[in-house]
N, C-alpha and C positions, 0 to 999 in steps of 0.2 A: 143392627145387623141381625138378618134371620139366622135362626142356629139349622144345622142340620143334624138330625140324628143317625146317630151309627146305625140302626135295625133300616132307613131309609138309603144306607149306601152299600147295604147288601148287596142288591140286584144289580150297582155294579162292578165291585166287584168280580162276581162272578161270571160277569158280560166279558169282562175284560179277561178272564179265564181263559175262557169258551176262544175268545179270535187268538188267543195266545198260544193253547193249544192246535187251533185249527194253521193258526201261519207255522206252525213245526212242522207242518207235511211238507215231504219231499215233493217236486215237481212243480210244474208251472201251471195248473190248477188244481183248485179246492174240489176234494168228493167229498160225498155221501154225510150222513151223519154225523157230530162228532161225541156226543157223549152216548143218546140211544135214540132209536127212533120216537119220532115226533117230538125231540127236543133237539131245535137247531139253534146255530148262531145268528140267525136272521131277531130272533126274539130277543136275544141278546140287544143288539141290535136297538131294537126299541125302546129296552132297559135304556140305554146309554139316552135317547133322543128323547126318553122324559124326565131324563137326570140333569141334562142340561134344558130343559123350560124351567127347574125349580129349584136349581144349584144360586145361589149369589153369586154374583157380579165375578168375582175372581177366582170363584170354583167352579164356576163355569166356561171362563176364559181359559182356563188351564186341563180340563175336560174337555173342552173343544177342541183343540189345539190335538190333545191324544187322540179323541174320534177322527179329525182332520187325518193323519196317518193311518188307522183303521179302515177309514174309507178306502183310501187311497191303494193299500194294500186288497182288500175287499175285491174292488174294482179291477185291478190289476190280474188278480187269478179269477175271476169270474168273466161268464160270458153273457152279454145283454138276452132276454127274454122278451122279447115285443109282444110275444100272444099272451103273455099270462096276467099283464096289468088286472086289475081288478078295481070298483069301487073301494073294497077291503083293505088295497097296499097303497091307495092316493097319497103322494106324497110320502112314500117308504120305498125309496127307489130300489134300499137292497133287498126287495122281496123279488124284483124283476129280472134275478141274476140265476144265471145258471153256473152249481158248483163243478157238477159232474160232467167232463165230456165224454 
């Protein structure tokens, strides 16, 4: 069994912060910033998507499972961005989201 060390599950942590605090906002979508600028929960975000390529089998099933709801919620208050894809977000579909309407 691979071990994980705690200073490695930092980053999530505090991903899960980050949407924890951002899903406490009132209303039926996500604005702006939530700790300061240029640190969003999209990076969080990504925290999470490389905790589950190097989490174990059942730390990772159970991670999943949480991001699974994060998305979904994610998704839910955000609005699609077709023009903003980038080479940069391939495959990070929550960079494509718009928080703020």
């Amino acid at each position: 069994m691979r071990r994980v060390e705690a200073e490695h599950l930092w980053p999530v942590a505090v991903a899960l912060s980050r949407f924890e605090r951002a899903f406490r906002q009132p209303g039926r979508y996500l604005s702006g910033p939530y700790e300061s600028p240029g640190i969003e929960i999209e990076e969080g975000r990504d925290d999470l998507d490389v905790a589950l390529r190097h989490l174990p089998a059942r730390a990772r099933a159970d991670l999943g499972r949480l991001v699974e709801r994060i998305d979904a919620e994610f998704e839910r208050r955000t609005l699609p961005d077709p023009g903003w894809a980038s080479e940069w977000t391939a495959g990070r579909w929550w960079w494509w989201r718009i928080r703020e309407r």
